[in-house]
N, C-alpha and C positions, 0 to 999 in steps of 0.2 A: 480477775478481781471479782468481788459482789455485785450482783446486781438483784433487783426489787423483784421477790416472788410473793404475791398476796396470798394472804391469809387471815384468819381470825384471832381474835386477842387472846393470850393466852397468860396467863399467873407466872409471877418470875417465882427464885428460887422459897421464899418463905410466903406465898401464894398472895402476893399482890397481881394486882391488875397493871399490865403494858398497856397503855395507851397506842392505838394503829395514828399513823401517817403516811403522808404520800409517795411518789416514788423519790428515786434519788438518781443521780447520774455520775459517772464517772469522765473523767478528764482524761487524759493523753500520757501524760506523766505518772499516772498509777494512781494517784489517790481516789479514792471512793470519796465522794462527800455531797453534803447537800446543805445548801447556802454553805454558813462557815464553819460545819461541821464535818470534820474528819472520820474515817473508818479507824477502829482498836481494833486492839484483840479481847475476844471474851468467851468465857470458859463455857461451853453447853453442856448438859446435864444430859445423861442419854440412859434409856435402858438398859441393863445386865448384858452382857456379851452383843449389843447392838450397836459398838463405836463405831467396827469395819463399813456394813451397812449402812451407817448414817453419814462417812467419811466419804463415800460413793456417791450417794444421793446429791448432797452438797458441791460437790466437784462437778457431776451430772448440768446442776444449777449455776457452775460457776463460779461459787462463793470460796474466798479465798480459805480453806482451814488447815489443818495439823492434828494427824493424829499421831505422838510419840508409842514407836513402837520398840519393843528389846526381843530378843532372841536367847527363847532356853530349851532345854533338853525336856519331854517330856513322856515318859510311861504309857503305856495304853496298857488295858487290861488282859492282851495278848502276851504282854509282855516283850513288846517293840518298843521299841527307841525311834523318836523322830526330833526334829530341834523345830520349831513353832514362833513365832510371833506373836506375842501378846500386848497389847497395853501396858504403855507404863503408869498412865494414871489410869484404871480402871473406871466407867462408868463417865467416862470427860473427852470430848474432843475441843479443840479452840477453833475459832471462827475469826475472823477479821472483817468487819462488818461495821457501817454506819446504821447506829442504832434503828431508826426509820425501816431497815431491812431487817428485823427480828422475827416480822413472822413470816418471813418466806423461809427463815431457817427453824423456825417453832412450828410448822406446817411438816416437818420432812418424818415420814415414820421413825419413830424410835426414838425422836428428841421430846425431851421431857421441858428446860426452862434453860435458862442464863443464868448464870448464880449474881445471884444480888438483894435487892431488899424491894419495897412493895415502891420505893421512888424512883427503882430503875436499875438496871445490870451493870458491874462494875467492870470496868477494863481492868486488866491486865499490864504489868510494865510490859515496854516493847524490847526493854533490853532481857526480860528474861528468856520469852517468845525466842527473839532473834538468836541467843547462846545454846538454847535448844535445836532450835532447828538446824543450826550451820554447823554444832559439835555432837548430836546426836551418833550421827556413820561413824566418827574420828573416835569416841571411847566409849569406855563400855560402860554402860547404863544400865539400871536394875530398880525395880521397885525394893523398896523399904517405909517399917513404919514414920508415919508423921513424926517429927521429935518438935519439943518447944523447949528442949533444955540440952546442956550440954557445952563442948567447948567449941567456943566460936572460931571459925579460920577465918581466911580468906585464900583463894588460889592466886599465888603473883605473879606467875609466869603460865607458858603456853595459853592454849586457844580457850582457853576458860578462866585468864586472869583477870580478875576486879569481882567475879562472884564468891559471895558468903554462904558459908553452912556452917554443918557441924563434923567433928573430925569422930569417923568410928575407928576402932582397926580390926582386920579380918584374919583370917589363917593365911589368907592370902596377900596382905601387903594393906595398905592405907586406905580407905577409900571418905569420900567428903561425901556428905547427906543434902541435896541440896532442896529445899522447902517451896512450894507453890501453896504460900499461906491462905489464898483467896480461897479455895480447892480445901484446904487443910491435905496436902498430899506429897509425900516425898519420894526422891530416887536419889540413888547413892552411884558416886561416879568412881574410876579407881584415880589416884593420884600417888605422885611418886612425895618423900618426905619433905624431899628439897621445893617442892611445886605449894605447897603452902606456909601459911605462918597464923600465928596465935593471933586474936585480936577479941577473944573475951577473958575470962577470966582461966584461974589456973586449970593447968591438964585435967581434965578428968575421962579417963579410959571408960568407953560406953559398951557395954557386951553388943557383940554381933548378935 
């Protein structure tokens, strides 16, 4: 779990000022908190190819985070083939942290802010966090653009039912666009036809 790395104040994501406070203590039972303030999840902002790096540092300190990673096939200039690990959200790790502990996570090279506004960094649902993290290994995931339009599902069955996106289809079979709106950043998961159903308005087929 988090625990309190000092540091200096630093500008959230549209360059207000975080206000520092003091330390914070963890309990027996997992919760980070300080008085009756719980630890979230909350999206960090990190330098260009600096998520691994900053995913290490963090861990190094303790602090609980996530960084979603997918596996693809990639080219070198030699003209080798390797399969790689990359970010699914590009430029974003998540933290789980009682706000109080900010800047011992805005202290760690390569982290840039918290995405939020100059009154303070928003959390995240915990049910999106937790469907990621536990169905991540289980299917295959892939970055895709952000979408804000299109046809609404929902997955009703298996280990990803009760989440909403939207429905692309591929050469390869169905897959659902699922949205981390805070972020503005999506990944596309595959899904079988039977595993969802409609719940916005009529079909509309979105190019891959």
């Amino acid at each position: 779990m988090a625990t309190l790395i000092g540091g200096a104040p630093h500008l959230s994501e549209d360059g207000g000022a975080l206000q520092q406070s003091d330390k914070s203590t963890i309990d027996y039972r997992g919760s980070v908190h300080l008085g009756h303030t719980l630890a979230h999840w909350y999206a960090l902002r990190t330098h260009p190819r600096h998520e691994k790096r900053v995913l290490e540092d963090l861990r190094f300190r303790s602090v609980e985070s996530f960084l979603p990673l997918y596996e693809t096939l990639r080219r070198w200039k030699n003209g080798c083939k390797a399969r790689v690990e990359l970010p699914l959200f590009p430029g974003y790790v998540f933290v789980k942290i009682n706000l109080r502990e900010r800047f011992g996570v805005l202290s760690v090279p390569g982290a840039i802010s918290l995405v939020g506004s100059a009154s303070g960094a928003w959390p995240l649902p915990d049910s999106e966090m937790l469907y990621l993290r536990d169905n991540l290994m289980s299917r295959k995931f892939e970055p895709h653009p952000y979408l804000t339009v299109g046809q609404k599902v929902r997955i009703r069955s298996g280990p990803l039912a009760g989440l909403t996106g939207f429905l692309v289809r591929y050469a390869g079979g169905l897959r659902v666009v699922l949205s981390v709106d805070l972020i503005r950043q999506s990944a596309s998961v595959e899904v079988e036809a039977d595993d969802v159903e409609g719940i916005g308005p009529a079909p509309t087929e979105l190019a891959a």
